[in-house]
Structures are given as structure tokens and as C-alpha cells.
PDB file of N, CA, C and O in Angstrom:
ATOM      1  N   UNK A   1       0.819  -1.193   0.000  1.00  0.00           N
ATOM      2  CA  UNK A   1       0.000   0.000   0.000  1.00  0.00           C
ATOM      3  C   UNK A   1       0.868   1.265   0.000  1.00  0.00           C
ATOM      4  O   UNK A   1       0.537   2.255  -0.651  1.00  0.00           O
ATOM      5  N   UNK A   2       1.871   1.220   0.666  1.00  0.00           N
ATOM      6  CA  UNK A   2       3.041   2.298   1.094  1.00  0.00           C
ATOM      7  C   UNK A   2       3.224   2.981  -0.611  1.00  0.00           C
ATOM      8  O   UNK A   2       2.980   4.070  -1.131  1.00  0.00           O
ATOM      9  N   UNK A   3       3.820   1.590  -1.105  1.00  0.00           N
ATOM     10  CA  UNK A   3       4.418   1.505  -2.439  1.00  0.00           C
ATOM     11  C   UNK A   3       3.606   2.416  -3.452  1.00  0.00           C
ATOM     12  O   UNK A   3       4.094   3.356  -4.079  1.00  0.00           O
ATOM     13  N   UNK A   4       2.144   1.943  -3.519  1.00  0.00           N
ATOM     14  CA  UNK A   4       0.951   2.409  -4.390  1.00  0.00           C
ATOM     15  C   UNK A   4       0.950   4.137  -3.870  1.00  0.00           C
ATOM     16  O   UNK A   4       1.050   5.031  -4.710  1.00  0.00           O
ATOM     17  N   UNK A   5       0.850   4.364  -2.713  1.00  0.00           N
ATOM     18  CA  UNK A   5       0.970   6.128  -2.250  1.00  0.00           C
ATOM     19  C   UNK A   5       2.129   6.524  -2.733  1.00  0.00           C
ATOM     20  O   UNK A   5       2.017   7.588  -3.343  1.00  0.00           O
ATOM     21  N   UNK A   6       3.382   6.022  -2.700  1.00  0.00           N
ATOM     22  CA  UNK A   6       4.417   6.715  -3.118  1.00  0.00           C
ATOM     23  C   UNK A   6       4.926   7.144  -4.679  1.00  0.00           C
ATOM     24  O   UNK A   6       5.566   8.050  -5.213  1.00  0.00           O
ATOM     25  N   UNK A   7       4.186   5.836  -5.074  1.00  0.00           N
ATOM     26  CA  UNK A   7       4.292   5.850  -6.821  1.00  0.00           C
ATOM     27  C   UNK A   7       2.915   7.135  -7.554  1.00  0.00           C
ATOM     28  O   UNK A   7       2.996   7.598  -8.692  1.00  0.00           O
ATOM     29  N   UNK A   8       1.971   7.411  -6.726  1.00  0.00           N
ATOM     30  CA  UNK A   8       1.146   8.475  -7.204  1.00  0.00           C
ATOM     31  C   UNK A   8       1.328   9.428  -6.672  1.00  0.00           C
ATOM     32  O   UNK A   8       0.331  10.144  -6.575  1.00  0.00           O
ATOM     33  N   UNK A   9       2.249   9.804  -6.235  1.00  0.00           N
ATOM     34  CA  UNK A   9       2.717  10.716  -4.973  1.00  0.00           C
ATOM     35  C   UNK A   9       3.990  11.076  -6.333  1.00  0.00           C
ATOM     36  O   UNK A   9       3.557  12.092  -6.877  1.00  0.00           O
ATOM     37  N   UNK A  10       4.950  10.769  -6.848  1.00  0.00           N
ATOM     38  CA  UNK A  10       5.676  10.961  -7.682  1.00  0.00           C
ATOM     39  C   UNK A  10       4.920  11.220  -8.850  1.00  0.00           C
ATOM     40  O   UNK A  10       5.312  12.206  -9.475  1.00  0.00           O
ATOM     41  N   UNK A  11       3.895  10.584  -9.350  1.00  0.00           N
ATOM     42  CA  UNK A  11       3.430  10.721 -10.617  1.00  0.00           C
ATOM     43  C   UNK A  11       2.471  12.071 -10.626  1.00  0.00           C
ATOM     44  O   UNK A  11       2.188  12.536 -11.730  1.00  0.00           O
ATOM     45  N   UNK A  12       1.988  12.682  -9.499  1.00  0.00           N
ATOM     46  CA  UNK A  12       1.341  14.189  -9.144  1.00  0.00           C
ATOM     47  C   UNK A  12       2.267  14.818  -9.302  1.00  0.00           C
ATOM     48  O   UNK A  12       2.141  15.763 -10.081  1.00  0.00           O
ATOM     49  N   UNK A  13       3.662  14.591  -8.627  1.00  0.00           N
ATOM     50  CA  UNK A  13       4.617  15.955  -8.603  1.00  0.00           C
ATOM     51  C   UNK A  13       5.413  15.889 -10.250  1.00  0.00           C
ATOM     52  O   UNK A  13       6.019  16.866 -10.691  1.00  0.00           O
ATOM     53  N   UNK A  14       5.318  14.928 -10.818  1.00  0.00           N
ATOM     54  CA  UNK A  14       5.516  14.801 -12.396  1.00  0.00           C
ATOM     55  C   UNK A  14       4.285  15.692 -13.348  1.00  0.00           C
ATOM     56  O   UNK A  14       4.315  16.467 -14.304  1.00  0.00           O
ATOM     57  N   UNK A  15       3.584  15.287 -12.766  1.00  0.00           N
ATOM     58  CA  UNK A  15       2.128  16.312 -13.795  1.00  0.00           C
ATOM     59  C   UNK A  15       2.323  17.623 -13.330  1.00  0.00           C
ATOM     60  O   UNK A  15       2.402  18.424 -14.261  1.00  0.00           O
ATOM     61  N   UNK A  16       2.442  18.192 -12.046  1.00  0.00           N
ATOM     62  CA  UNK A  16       2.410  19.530 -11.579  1.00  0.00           C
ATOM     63  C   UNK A  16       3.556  20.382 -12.341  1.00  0.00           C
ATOM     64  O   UNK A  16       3.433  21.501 -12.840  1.00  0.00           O
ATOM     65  N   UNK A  17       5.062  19.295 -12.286  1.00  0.00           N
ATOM     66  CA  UNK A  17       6.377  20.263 -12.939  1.00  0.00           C
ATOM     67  C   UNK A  17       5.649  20.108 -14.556  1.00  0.00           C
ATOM     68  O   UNK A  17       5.868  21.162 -15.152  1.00  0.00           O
ATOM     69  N   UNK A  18       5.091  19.416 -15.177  1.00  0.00           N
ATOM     70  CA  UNK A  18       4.864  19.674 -16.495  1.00  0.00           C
ATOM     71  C   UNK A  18       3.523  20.510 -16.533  1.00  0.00           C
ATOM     72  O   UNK A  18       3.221  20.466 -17.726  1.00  0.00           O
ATOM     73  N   UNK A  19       2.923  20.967 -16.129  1.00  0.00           N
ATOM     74  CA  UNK A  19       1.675  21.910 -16.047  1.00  0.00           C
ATOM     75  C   UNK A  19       2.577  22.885 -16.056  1.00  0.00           C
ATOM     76  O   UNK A  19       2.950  23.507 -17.051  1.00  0.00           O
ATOM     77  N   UNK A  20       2.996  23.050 -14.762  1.00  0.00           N
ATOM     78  CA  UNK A  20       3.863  24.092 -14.660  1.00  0.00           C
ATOM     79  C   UNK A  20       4.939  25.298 -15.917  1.00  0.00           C
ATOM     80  O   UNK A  20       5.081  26.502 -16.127  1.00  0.00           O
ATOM     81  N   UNK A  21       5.446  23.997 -16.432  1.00  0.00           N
ATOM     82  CA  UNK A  21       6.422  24.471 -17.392  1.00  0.00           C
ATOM     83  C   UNK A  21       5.708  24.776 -18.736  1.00  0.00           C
ATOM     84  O   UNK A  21       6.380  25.595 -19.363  1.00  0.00           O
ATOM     85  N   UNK A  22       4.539  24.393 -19.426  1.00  0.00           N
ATOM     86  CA  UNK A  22       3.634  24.192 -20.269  1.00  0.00           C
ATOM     87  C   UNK A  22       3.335  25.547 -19.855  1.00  0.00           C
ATOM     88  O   UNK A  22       4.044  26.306 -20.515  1.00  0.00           O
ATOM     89  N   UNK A  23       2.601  26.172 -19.057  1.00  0.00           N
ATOM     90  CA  UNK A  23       2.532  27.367 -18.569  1.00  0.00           C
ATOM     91  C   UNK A  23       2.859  28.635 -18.416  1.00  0.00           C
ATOM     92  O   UNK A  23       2.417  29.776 -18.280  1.00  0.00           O
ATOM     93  N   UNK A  24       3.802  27.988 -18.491  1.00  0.00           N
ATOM     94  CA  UNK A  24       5.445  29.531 -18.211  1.00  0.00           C
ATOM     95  C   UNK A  24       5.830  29.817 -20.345  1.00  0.00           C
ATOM     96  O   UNK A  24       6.117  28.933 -21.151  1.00  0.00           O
ATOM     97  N   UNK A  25       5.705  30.978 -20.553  1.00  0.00           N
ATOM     98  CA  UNK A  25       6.224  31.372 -21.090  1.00  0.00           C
ATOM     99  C   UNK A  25       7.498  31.365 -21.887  1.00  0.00           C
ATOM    100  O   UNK A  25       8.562  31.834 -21.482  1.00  0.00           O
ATOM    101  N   UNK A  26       7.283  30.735 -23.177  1.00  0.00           N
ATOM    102  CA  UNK A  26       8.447  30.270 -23.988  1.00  0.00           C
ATOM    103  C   UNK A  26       9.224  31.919 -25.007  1.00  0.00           C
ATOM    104  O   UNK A  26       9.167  32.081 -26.226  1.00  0.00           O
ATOM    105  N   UNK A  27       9.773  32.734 -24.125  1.00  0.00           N
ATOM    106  CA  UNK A  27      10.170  33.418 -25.245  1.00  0.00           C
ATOM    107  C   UNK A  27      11.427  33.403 -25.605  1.00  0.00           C
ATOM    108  O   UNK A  27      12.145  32.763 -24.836  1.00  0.00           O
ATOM    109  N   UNK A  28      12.199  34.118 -26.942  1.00  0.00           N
ATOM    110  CA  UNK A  28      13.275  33.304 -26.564  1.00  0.00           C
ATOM    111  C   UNK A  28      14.284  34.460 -26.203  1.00  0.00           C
ATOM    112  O   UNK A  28      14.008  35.570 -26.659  1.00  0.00           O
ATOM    113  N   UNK A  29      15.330  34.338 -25.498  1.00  0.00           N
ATOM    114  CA  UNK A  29      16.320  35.418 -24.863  1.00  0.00           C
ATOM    115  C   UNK A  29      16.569  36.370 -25.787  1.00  0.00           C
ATOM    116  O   UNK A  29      16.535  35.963 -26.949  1.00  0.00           O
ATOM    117  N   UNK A  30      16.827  37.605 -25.613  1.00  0.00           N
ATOM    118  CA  UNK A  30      16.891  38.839 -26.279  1.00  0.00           C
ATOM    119  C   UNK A  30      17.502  39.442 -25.874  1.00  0.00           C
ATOM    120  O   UNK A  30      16.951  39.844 -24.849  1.00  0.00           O
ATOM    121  N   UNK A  31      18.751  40.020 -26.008  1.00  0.00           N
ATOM    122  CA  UNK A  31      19.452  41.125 -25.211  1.00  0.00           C
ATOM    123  C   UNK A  31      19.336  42.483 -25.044  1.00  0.00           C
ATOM    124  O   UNK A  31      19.364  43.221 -26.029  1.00  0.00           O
ATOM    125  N   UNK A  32      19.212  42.904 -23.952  1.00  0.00           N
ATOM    126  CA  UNK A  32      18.885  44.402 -24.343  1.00  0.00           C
ATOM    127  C   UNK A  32      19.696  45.152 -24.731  1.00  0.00           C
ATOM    128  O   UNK A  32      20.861  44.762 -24.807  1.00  0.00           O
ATOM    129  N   UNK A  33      19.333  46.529 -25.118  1.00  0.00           N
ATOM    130  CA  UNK A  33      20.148  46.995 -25.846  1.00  0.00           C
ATOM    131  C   UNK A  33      21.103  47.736 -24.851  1.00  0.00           C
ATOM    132  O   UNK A  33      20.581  48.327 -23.905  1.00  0.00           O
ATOM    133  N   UNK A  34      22.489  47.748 -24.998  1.00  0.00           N
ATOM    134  CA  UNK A  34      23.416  47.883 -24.568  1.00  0.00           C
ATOM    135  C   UNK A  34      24.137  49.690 -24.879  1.00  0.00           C
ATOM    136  O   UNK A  34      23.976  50.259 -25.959  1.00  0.00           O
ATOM    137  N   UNK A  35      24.801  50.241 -23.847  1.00  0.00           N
ATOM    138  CA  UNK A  35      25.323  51.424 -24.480  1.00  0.00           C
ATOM    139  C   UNK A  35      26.752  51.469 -24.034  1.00  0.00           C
ATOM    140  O   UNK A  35      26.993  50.909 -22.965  1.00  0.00           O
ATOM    141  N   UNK A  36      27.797  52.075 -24.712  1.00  0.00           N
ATOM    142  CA  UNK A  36      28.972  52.191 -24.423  1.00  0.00           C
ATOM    143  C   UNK A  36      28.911  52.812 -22.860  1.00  0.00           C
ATOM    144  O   UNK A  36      27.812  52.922 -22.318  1.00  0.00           O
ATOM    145  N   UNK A  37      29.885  53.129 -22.306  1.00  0.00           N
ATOM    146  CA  UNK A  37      30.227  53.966 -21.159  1.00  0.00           C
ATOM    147  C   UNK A  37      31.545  54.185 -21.079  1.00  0.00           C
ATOM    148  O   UNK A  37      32.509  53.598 -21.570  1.00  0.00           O
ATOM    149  N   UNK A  38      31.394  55.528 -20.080  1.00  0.00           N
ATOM    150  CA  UNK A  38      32.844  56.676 -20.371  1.00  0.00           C
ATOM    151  C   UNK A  38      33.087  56.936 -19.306  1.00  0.00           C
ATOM    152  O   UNK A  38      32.266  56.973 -18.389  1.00  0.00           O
ATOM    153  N   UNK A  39      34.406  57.194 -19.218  1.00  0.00           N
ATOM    154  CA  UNK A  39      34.784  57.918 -17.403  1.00  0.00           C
ATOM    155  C   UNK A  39      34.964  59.308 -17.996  1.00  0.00           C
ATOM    156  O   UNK A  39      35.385  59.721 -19.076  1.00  0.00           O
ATOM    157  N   UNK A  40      34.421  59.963 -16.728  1.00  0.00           N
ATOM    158  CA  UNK A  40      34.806  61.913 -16.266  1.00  0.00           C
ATOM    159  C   UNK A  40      35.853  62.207 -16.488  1.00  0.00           C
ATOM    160  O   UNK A  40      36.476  61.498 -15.699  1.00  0.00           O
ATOM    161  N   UNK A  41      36.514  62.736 -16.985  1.00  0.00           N
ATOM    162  CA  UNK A  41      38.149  63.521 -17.513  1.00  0.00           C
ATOM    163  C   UNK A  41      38.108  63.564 -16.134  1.00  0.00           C
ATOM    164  O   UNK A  41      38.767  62.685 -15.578  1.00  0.00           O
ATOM    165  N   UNK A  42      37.364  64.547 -15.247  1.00  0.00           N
ATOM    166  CA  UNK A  42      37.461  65.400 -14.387  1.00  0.00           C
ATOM    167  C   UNK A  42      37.651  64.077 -12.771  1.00  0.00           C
ATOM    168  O   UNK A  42      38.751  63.888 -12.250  1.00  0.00           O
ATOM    169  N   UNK A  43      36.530  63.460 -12.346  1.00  0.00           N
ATOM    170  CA  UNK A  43      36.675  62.700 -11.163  1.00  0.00           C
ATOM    171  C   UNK A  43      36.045  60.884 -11.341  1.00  0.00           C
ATOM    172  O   UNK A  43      35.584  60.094 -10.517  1.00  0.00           O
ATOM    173  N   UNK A  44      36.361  60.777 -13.053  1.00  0.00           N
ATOM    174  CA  UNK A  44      36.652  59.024 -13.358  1.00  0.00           C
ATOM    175  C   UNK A  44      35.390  58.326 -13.295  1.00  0.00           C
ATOM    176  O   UNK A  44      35.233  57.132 -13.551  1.00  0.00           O
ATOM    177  N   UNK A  45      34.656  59.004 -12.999  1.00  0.00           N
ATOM    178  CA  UNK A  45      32.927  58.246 -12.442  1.00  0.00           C
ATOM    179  C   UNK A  45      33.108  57.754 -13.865  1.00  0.00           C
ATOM    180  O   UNK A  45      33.801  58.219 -14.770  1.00  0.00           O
ATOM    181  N   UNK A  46      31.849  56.086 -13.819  1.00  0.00           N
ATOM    182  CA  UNK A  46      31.704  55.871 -15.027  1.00  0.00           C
ATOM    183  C   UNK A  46      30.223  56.143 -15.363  1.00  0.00           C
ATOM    184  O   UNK A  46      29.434  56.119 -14.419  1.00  0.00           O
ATOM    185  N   UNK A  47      29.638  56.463 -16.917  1.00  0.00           N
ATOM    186  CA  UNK A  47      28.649  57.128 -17.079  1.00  0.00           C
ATOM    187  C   UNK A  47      28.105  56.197 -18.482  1.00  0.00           C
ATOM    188  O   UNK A  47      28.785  55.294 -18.969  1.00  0.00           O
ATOM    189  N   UNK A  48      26.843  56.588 -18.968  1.00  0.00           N
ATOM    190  CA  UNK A  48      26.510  55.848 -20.021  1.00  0.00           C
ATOM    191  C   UNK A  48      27.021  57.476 -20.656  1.00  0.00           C
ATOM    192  O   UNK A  48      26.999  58.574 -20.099  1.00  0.00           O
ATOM    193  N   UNK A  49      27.466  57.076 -22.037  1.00  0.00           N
ATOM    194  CA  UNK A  49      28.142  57.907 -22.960  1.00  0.00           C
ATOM    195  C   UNK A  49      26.928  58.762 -23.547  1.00  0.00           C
ATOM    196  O   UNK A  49      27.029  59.899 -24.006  1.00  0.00           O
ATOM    197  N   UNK A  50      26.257  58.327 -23.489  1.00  0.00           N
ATOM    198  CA  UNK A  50      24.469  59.044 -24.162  1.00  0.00           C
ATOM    199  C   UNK A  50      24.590  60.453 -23.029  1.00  0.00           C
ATOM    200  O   UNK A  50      24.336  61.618 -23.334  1.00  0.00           O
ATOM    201  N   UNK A  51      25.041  59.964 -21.697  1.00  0.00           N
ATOM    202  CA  UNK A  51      24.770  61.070 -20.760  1.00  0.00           C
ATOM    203  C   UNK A  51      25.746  61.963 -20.014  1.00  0.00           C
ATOM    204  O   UNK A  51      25.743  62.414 -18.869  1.00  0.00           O
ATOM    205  N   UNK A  52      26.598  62.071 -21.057  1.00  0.00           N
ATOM    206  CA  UNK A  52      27.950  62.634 -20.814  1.00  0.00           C
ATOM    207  C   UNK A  52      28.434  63.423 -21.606  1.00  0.00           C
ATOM    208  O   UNK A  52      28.575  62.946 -22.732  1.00  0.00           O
ATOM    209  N   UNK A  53      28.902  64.932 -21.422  1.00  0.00           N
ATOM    210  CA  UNK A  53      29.188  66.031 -21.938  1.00  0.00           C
ATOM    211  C   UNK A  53      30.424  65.932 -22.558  1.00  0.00           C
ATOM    212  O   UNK A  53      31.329  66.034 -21.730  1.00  0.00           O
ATOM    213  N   UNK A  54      30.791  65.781 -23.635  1.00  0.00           N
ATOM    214  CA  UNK A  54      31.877  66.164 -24.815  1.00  0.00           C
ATOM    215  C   UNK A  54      32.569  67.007 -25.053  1.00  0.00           C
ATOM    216  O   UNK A  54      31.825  67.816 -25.607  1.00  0.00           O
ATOM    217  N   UNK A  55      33.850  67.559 -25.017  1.00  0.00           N
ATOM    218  CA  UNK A  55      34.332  68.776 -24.655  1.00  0.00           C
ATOM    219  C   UNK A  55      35.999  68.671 -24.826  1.00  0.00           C
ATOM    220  O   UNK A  55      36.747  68.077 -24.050  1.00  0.00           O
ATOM    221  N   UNK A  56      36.423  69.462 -26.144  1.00  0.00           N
ATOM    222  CA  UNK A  56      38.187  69.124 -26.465  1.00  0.00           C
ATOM    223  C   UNK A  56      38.561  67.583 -26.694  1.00  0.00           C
ATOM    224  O   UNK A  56      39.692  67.124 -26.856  1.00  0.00           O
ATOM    225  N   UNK A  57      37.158  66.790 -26.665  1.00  0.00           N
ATOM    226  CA  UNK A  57      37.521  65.186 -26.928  1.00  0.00           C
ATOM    227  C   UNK A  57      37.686  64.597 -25.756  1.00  0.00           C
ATOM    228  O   UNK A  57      38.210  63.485 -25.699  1.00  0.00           O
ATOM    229  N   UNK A  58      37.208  65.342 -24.501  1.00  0.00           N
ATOM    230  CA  UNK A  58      36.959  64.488 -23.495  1.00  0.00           C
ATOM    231  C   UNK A  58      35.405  64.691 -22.877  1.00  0.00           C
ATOM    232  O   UNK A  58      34.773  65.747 -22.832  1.00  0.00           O
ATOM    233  N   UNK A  59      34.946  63.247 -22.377  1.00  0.00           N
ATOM    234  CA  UNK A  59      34.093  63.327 -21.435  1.00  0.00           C
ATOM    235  C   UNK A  59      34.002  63.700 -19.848  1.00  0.00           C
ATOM    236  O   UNK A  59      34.797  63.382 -18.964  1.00  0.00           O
ATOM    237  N   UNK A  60      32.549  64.627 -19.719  1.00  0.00           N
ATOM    238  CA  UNK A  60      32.515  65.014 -18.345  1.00  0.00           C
ATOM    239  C   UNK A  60      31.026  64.388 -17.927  1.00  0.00           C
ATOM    240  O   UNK A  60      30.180  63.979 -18.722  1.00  0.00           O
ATOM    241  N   UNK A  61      30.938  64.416 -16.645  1.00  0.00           N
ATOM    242  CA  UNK A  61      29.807  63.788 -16.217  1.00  0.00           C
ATOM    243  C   UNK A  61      28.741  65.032 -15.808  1.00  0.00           C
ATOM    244  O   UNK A  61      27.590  64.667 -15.566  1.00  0.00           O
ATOM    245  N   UNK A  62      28.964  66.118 -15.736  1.00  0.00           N
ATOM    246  CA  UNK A  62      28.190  67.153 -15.468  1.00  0.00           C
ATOM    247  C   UNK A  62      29.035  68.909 -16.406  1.00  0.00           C
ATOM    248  O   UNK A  62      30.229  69.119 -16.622  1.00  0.00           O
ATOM    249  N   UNK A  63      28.049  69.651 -16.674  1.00  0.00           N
ATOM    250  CA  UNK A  63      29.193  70.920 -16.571  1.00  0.00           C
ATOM    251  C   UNK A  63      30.084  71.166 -15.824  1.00  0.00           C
ATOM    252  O   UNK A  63      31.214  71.209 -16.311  1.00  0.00           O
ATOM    253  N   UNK A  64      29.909  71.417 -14.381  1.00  0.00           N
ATOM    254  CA  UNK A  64      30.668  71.898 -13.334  1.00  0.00           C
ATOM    255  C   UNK A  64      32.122  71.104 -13.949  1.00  0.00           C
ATOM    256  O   UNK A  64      32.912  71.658 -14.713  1.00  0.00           O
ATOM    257  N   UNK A  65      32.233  70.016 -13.547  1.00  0.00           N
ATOM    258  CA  UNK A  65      33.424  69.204 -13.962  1.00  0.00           C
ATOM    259  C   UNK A  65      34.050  69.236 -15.276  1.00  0.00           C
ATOM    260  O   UNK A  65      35.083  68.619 -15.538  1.00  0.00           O
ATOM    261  N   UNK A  66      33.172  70.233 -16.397  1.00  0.00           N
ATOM    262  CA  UNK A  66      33.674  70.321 -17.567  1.00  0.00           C
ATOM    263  C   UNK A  66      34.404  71.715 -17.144  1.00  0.00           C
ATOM    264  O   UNK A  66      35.539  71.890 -17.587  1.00  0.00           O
ATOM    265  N   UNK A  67      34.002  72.413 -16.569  1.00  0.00           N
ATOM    266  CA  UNK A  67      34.817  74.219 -16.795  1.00  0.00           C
ATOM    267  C   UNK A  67      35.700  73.597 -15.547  1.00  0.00           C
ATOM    268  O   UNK A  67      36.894  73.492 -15.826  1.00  0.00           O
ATOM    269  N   UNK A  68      35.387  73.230 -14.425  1.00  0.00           N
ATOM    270  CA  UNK A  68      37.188  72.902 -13.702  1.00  0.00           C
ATOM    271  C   UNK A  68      38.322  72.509 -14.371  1.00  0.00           C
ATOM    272  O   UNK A  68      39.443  73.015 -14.325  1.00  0.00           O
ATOM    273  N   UNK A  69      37.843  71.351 -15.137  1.00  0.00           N
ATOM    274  CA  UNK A  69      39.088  70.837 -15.684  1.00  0.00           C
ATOM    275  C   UNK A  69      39.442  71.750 -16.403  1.00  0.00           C
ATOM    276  O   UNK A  69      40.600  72.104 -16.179  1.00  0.00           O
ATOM    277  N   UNK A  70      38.734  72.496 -17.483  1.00  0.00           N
ATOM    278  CA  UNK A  70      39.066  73.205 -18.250  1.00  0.00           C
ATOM    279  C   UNK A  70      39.695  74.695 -17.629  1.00  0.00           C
ATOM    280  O   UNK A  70      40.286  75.448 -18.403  1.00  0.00           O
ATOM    281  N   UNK A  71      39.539  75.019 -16.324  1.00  0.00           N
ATOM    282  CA  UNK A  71      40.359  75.918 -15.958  1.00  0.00           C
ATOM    283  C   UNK A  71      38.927  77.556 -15.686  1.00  0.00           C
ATOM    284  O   UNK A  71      39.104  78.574 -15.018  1.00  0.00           O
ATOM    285  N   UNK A  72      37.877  77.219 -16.369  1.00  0.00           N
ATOM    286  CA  UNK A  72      37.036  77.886 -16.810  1.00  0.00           C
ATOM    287  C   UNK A  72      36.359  78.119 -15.694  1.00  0.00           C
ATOM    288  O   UNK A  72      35.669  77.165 -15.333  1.00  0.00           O
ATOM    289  N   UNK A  73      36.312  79.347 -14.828  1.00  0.00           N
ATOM    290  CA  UNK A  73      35.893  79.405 -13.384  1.00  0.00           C
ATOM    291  C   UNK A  73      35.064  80.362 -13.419  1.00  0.00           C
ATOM    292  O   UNK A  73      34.726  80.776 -12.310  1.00  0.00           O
ATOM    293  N   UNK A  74      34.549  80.937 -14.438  1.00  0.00           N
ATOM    294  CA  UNK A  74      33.184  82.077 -14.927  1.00  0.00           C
ATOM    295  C   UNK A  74      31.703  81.352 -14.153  1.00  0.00           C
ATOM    296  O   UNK A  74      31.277  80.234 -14.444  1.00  0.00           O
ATOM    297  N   UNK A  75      31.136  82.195 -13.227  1.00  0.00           N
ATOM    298  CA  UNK A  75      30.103  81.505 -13.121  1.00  0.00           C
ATOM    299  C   UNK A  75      28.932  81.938 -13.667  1.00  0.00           C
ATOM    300  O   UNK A  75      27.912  81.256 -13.562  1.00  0.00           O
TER     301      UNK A  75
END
């Protein structure tokens, strides 16, 4: 009798992982889209390049850090 509970006792948790997986969502992996990244001339932070100021051919992570480096102290 033990035997007979244990063998439908396995054969439930066999139907449940295949319900289960039948269920779930087959899509297939996609990478997202990816962007370069740049360090601050000024204090090295790293930044996505989309969001980083250009300046003599270097990147800054904000203005402020673009006119320091640059010497540029006009406020």
C-alpha cells in the first residue's frame, strides 16, 4: 500500500512540474540593448556615454566638472 501512495505521490509531482512548465512562457532570450560607457576627464565616475558632456575630446559627467578641468571658473 506504502508503495501504491508513493508511486502516485511521484506521478502528481511529475504532472504539476509539467503543467507548470507548459505554462510559463516560452520566449526566446533577447538582449537588451546595450550602451557604451565613459569615465569623467574630471573625477573618473563611469557614465553611459548618451549622458555625458563632450568637450576638447573628453568626457565630463556634469558641466561643473567640464569648466574645472578646463580651468574655466566664470560663473
Amino acid at each position: 500500500m506504502s508503495r501504491l501512495l508513493f508511486l502516485a505521490a511521484i506521478v502528481a509531482l511529475v504532472y504539476l512540474l509539467l503543467k507548470s512548465y507548459r505554462r510559463s512562457p516560452r520566449k526566446p532570450h533577447t538582449p537588451e540593448a546595450t550602451e557604451d560607457m565613459v569615465c569623467c576627464a574630471y573625477c573618473g565616475v563611469n557614465l553611459p556615454k548618451s549622458e555625458s558632456l563632450l568637450a576638447d575630446g573628453k568626457r565630463y559627467c556634469n558641466e561643473a566638472h567640464r569648466r574645472l578641468h578646463s580651468g574655466d571658473q566664470a560663473d
